[in-house]
N, C-alpha and C positions, 0 to 999 in steps of 0.2 A: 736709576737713581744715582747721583752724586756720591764718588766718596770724600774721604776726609781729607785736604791739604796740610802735609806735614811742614808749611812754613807759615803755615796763617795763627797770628798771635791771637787770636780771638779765643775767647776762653771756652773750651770745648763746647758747652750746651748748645753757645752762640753759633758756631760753626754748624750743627750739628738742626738747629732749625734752620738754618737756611738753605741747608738740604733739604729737610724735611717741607718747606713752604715752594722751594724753588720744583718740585715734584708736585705740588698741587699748582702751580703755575701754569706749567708744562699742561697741564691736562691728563696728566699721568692716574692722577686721584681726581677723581670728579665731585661737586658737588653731591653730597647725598651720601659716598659710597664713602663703607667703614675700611679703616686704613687695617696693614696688617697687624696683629697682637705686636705687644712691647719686646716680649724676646724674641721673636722673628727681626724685627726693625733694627735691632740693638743688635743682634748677629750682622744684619746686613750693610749695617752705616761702621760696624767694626767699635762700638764703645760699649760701656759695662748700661745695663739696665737701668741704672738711678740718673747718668748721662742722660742717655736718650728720655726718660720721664719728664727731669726738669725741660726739654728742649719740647716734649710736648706740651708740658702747662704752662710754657709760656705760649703756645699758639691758642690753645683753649682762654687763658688771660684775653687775648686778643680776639676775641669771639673768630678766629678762621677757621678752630678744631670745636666741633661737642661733645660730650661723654655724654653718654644714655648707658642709665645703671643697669645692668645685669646683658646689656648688648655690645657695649664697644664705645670706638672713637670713631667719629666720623668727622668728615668736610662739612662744615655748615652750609645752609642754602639760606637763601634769600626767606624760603617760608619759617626757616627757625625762627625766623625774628618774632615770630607771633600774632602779627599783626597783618591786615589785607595792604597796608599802605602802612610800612615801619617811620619815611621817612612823607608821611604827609602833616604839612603845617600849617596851610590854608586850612582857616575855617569862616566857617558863618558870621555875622558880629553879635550872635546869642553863642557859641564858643562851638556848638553842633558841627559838624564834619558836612559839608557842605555834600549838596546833591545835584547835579551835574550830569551832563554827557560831554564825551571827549566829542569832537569832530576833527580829522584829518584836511590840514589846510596848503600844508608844502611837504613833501619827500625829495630830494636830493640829495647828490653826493654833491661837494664841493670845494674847493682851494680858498675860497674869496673867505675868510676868517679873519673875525679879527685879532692881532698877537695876542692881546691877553687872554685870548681864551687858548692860543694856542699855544701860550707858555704853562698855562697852570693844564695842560693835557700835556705835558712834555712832547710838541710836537715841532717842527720846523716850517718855517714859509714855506708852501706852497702844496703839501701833505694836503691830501683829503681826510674831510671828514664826512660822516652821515650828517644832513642837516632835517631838523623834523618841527614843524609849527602844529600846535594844536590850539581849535579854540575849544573851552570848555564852557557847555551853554544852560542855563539855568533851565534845571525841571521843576522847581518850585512854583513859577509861574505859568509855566505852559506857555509862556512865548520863544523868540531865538535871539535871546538876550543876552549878550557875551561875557561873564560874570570873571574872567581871567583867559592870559593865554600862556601857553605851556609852549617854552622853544629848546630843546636841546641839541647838542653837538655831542656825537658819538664817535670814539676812536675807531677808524672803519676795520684797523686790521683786526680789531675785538670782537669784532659784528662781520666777517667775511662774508657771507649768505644773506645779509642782510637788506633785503629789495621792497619796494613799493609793493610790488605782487607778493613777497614774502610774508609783510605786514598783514595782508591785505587778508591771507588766506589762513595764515597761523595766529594771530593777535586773535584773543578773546575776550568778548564783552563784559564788561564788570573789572578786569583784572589791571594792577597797576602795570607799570611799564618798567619794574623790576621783577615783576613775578614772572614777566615775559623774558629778559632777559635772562635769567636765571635757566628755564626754562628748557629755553630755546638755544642758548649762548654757552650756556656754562659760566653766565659773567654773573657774578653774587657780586649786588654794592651792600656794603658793610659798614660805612662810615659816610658821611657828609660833612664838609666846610663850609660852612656859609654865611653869604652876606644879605644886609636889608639895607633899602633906601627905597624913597618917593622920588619918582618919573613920569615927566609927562611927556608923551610921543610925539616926536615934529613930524613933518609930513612924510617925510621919505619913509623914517620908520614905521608911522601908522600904516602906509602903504604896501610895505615890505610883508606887515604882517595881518594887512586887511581888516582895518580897524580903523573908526575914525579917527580923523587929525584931532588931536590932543587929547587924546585916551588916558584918562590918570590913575596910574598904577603905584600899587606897593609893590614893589618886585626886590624879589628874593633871586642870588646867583647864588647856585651851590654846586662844587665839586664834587662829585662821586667817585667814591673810592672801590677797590675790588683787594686783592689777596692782596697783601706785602706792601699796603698802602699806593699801589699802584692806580692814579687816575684812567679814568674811561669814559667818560661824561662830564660836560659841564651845561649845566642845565639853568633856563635863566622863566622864571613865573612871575607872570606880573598879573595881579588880581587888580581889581575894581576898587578902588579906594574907599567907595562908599558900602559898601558890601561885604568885604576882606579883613579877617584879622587875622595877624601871623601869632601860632603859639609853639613856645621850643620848651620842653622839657630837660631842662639842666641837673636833673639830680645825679 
């Protein structure tokens, strides 16, 4: 752990999470696992008890820390969120959470990116990323009807272990592809940015992503976020227009 810089004007607390966040970074404190008691921490970062508290409720503020009453403070995981799928917006156009299988369509590592996805992953030309197409196929009808498709771009140094055989052997059926991450990764997305607009796919792209030419999609991009706001995903869904309704929860 980090100690304190006796020339950084930042007003102690502030100092004093970014210790505390840059040590769940690190891998130091894992998802899941409870950090040590206040006055151990408060001994070890060198500041008086009520310091170090405020520096923790601002990370609990920030859903990165939990408190569970009568157990501690731990690292949030992806399952705190509550939910099997926290950040799923696709739905049915009855509002139902739509019912689907995933199918595995491309696994690559690759450089060929386009910038804007590689400016909002803080990444530079020429950086790999993981690249992964899925199509998602309606079980509602019992046919292999491609009811959206799922493309994301993963930071690879975030996902080191992260291989076609890896997926292939470790991925579980049913679970989303944060419950895996989490997991598997230690990577908890915690936040999403995201955009909406109507697209309809020219050829190169229908083909890129094995779908027919002029495939008309509502496609959503959204950033995924992990500890300290740091991106690791940009993930791009594009549903079936006739089929798809996006719903976001604003409260």
């Amino acid at each position: 752990m980090q100690t304190l810089s006796r020339v950084n004007r930042q007003p102690l607390y502030q100092q004093v999470r970014q210790i505390l966040l840059k040590t769940i970074q690190s891998g130091e404190w894992k998802p899941g696992e409870k950090i040590p008691i206040e006055p151990v921490l408060a001994q070890q970062v060198g500041v008086s008890i009520g310091t170090l508290r405020r520096a923790v409720e601002t990370l609990v503020n920030d859903g990165i820390l939990l408190r569970r009453e009568g157990a501690g403070t731990f690292v949030r995981t992806y399952r705190d969120q509550g939910y099997w799928n926290a950040f799923q917006i696709f739905r049915n156009l009855d509002g139902q959470i739509r019912g689907s299988r995933g199918r595995l369509v491309t696994f690559e590592v690759t450089s060929d990116v386009d910038e804007k996805i590689l400016s909002a992953l803080h990444l530079s030309k020429g950086q790999e990323v993981i690249h992964i197409v899925r199509h998602w196929i309606s079980i509602k009808t019992g046919t292999e009807e491609i009811v959206s498709i799922d493309e994301s771009f993963l930071v690879k140094e975030k996902f080191s272990k992260f291989t076609l055989d890896y997926f292939l052997t470790h991925f579980r059926t049913g679970e989303s592809f944060y419950e895996f991450f989490d997991r598997e990764f230690n990577v908890v997305i915690l936040s999403q940015k995201c955009a909406v607009h109507y697209e309809c796919l020219d050829r190169e792209r229908a083909a890129k992503l094995h779908v027919p030419e002029h495939f008309e999609a509502l496609c959503t991009e959204r950033l995924s976020l992990t500890f300290g706001y740091e991106p690791v995903e940009y993930r791009i869904n594009r549903g079936r227009v006739d089929v798809t309704k996006v719903f976001f929860d604003l409260s």
